[in-house]
N, C-alpha and C positions, 0 to 999 in steps of 0.2 A: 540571525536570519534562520528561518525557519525549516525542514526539508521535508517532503512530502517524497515518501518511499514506497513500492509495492516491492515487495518480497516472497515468491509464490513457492511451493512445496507440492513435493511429488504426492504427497498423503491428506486425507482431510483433515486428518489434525493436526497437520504437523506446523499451519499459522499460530494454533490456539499455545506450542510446546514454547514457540517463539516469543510471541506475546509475554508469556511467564517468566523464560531467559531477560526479555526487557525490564521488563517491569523489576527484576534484581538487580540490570545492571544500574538502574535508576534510583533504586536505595544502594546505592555504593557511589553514587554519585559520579557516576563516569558518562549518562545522557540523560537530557531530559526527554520524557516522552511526555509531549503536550499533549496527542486524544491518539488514538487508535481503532480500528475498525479490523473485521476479519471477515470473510467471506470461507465459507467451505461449501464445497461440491460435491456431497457420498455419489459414491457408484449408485447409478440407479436411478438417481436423481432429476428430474426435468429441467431443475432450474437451482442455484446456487441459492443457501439460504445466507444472508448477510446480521452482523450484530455489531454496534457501534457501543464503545465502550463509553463510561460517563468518562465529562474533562477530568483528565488525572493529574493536569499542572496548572487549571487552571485559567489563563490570562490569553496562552494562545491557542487553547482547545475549536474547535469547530462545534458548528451546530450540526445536529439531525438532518437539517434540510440541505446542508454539503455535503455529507456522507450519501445522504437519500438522491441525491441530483446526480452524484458523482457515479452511484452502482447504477440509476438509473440509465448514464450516459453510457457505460462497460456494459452492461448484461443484458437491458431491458428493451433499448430502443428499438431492434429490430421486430418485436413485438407488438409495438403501436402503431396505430397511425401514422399516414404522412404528416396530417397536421400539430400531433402529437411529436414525432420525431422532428419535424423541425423548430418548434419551439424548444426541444431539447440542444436543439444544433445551435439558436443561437445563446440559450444555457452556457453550450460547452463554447460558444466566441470568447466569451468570459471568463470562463474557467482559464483558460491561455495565458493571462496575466499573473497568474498563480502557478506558475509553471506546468499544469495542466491542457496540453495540446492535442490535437488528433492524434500526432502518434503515439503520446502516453497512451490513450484510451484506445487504439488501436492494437497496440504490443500486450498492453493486460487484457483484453478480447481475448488476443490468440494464444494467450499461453493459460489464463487461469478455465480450467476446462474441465469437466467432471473428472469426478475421483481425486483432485485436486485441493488445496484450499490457497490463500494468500492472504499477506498481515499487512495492512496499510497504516503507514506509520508519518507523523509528522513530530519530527522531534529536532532539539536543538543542542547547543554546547556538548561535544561528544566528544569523549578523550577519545579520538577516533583508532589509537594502537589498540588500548586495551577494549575496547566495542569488536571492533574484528578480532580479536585473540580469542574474546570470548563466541561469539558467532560463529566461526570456522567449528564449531560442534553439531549445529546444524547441516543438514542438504537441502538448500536453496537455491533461486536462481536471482540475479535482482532483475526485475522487470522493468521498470520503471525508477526515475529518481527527479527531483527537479534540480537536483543540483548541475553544474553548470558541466560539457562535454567534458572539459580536462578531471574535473573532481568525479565525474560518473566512471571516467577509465581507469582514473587512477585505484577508487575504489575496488573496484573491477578485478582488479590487478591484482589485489590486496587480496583479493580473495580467493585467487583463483593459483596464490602460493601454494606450494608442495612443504 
């Protein structure tokens, strides 16, 4: 099964440092990262600029119009239309099934903010000890995860060791 993660950083670049860190732990074989997407926010900025990575595994990569639908639903919608926003609302009914709910997209709203960036990750099989040993090098917050309440605290936790 697949987990679909936001991971947000105090820095604009500090999704793109992350991204990099994965993408090693992934030639070492300790996760798969199926696609990725990053969002960064420079100071200054009006609006978040977003970039979706090509499928890096593959089979359970996403398409552009997931990625496009999904920032759409976080960043954009308050900027359209009624009738615009709620064709996106019933978008994101759907999304929900894909562990993509109101409060995921509400939580990454409130946190991914200028001067900010975040790494949106869907990845699988993850030697989960040595992924967080190596992570805890990063300053992150996890935003969002679809994994299920006990596995999001427990991570939580894990990370949140001294």
């Amino acid at each position: 099964m697949a987990t679909l993660s936001v991971l947000k950083f105090e820095t604009a670049d500090g999704a793109g440092e992350a991204l990099d860190l994965m993408k090693s732990l992934q030639k070492q074989q300790l996760i798969t990262l199926q696609d990725a997407a990053i969002v960064t926010w420079p100071e200054g900025a009006k609006k978040p600029k977003t970039k979706q990575l090509i499928s890096l595994a593959g089979i359970g990569a996403l398409n552009g119009a997931f990625w496009g639908m999904l920032f759409g639903l976080i960043f954009f919608v308050p900027l359209l239309g009624l009738a615009v926003g709620a064709a996106f609302g019933a978008l994101g009914a759907s999304m929900a099934d894909v562990g993509i709910d109101d409060e995921f997209i509400k939580k990454t709203k409130e946190k991914v903010t200028e001067g900010t960036s975040a790494l949106f990750l869907l990845t699988s099989d993850a030697t989960t000890d040595k992924v967080i040993e190596q992570m805890k090098q990063l300053d992150f917050e996890i935003v969002s995860t679809s994994l299920s309440q006990e596995e999001e605290d427990q991570l939580r936790e894990a990370f949140s060791e001294e």
